[in-house]
C-alpha positions in Angstrom: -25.2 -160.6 66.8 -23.0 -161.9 64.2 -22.9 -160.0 61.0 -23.6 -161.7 58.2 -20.6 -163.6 56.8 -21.1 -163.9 52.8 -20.8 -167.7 51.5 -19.4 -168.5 48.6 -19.7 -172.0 47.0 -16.1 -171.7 45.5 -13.7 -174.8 46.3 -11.0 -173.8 48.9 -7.3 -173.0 46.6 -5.3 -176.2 47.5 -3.5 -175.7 44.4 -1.6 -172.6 46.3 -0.8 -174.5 49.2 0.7 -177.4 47.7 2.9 -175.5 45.5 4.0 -173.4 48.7 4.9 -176.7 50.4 7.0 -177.8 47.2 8.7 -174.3 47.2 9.7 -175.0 51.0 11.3 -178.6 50.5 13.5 -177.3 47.7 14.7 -174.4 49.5 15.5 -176.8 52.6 16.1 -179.9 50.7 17.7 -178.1 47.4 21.0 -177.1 48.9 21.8 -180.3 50.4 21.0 -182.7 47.1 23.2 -179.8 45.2 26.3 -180.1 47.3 26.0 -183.7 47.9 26.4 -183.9 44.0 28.6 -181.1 43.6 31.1 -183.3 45.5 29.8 -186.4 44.0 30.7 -185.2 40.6 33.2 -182.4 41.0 31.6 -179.4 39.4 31.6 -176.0 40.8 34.9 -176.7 43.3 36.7 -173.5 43.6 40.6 -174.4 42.2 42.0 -172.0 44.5 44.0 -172.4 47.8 44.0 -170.1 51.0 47.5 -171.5 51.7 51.2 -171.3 50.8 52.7 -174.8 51.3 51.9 -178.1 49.6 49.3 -180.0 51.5 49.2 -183.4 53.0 46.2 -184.2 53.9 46.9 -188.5 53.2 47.6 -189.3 56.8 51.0 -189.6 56.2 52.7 -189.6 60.2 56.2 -188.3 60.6 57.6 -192.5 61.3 56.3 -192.2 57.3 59.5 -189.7 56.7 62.0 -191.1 58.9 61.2 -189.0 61.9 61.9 -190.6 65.4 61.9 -189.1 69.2 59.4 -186.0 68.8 56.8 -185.1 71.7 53.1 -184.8 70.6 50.5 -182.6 71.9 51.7 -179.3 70.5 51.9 -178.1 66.8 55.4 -178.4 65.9 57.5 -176.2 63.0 59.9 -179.1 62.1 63.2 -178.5 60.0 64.4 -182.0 58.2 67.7 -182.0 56.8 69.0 -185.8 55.7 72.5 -184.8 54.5 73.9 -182.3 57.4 72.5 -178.9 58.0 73.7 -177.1 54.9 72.9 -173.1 54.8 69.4 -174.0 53.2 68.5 -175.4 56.4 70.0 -173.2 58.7 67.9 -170.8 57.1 64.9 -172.8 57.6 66.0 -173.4 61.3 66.1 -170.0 61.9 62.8 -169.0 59.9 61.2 -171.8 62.4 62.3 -170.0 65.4 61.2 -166.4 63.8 58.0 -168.1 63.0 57.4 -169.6 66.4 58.1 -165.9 67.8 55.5 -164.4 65.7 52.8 -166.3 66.9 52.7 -164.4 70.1 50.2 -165.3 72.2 50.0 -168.7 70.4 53.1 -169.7 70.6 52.2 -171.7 73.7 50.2 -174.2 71.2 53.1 -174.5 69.2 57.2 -175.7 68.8 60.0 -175.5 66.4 62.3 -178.6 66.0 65.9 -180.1 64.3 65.7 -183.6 62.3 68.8 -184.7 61.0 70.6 -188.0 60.2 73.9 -187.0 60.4 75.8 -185.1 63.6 76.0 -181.0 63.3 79.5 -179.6 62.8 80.6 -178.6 66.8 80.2 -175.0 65.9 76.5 -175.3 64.5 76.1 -177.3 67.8 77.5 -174.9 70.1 75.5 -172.0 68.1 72.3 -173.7 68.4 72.9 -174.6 72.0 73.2 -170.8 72.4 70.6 -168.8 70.4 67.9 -171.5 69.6 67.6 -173.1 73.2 63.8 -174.2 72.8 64.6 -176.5 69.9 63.9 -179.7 69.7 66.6 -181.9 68.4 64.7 -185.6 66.6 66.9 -188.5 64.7 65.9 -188.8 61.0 66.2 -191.9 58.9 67.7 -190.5 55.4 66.6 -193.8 53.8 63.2 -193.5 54.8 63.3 -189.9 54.1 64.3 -190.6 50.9 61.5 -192.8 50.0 59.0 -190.6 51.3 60.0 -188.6 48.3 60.9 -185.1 50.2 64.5 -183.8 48.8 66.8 -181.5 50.7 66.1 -179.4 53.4 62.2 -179.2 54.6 60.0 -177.5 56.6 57.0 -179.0 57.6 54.1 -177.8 59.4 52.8 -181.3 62.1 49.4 -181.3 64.6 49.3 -182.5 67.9 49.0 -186.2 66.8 51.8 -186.3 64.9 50.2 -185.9 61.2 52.0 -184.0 58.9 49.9 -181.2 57.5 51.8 -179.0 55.2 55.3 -178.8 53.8 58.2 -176.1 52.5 61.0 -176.0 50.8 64.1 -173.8 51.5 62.2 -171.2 49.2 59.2 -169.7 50.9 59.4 -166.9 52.8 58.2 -167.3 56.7 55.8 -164.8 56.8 53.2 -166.9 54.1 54.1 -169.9 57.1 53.2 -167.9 59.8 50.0 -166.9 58.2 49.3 -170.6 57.0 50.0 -171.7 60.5 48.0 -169.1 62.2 45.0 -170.2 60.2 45.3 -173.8 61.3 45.7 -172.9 64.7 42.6 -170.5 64.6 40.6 -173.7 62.8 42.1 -176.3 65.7 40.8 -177.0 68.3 43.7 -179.5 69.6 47.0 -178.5 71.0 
């Protein structure tokens, strides 16, 4: 016993499905063709910055700045200073060290280290001996450092492989480090 089912001689609406079909490759295929052109042409790239340092992001390794003798497989805080350690970069020295400190349970992933070209007066020696006994002391070229274009006293945030990432000058305050550097190592996955 089937009831009656009422026939109608109306064409089935394959207008409606087609344009649901279209509707569902834009809103899969639509984002991807906007940000592939987005990029392609540079519109609608935020000009702002989440960080505090100037970037390097051209593969630039520290052999590019004169750098010789460093470990890899930790992030490393490193201080360069090609014409002695003058007060600008004792301060940096110690805002490594502070910085390293602050990372707390993170501080295991990271280092704090000492390039200069020229030997430390004995007393800066014998002080860093002392109170900064985890740093790590590196030759620097000053010719090559000068090429490289960095001037004076630096700090420079370096990964794992030895790439430099971000740079300071004798200006910044450590805490905008420490929060640049916490954010790479919550993004990393390497050291």
């Amino acid at each position: 016993m089937n009831p009656a089912i009422p026939s109608s001689d109306a064409p089935p609406a394959r207008g409606r499905g087609r344009w649901s079909l279209i509707l569902l490759l834009l809103l899969t295929i639509g984002p991807m063709i906007l940000a592939t052109a987005m990029y392609q042409w540079r519109f609608w790239v935020p000009d702002g910055r989440n960080y505090h340092g100037v970037l390097l992001g051209d593969g630039q390794q520290l052999a590019d700045i004169g750098v010789t003798g460093t470990s890899q497989g930790q992030w490393l805080l490193l201080v360069t200073a090609p014409a002695g350690c003058a007060e600008a970069c004792r301060q940096l020295v110690y805002s490594a060290r502070q910085i390293h400190i602050g990372l707390n349970r993170e501080a295991s992933r990271a280092s704090h280290g000492l390039a200069v070209s020229q030997p430390l007066p004995g007393e800066y020696e014998a002080l860093l001996e002392q109170e900064y006994p985890q740093l790590g002391r590196f030759q620097l070229d000053a010719v090559t450092y000068g090429k490289s274009g960095a001037q004076g006293a630096q700090l420079w945030i370096v990964d794992p492989h030895g790439n430099l990432v971000l740079r300071y000058d004798d200006t910044i305050k450590g805490k905008a480090i420490l929060e640049d550097l916490r954010l790479l190592l919550k993004l990393s996955q390497i050291g």
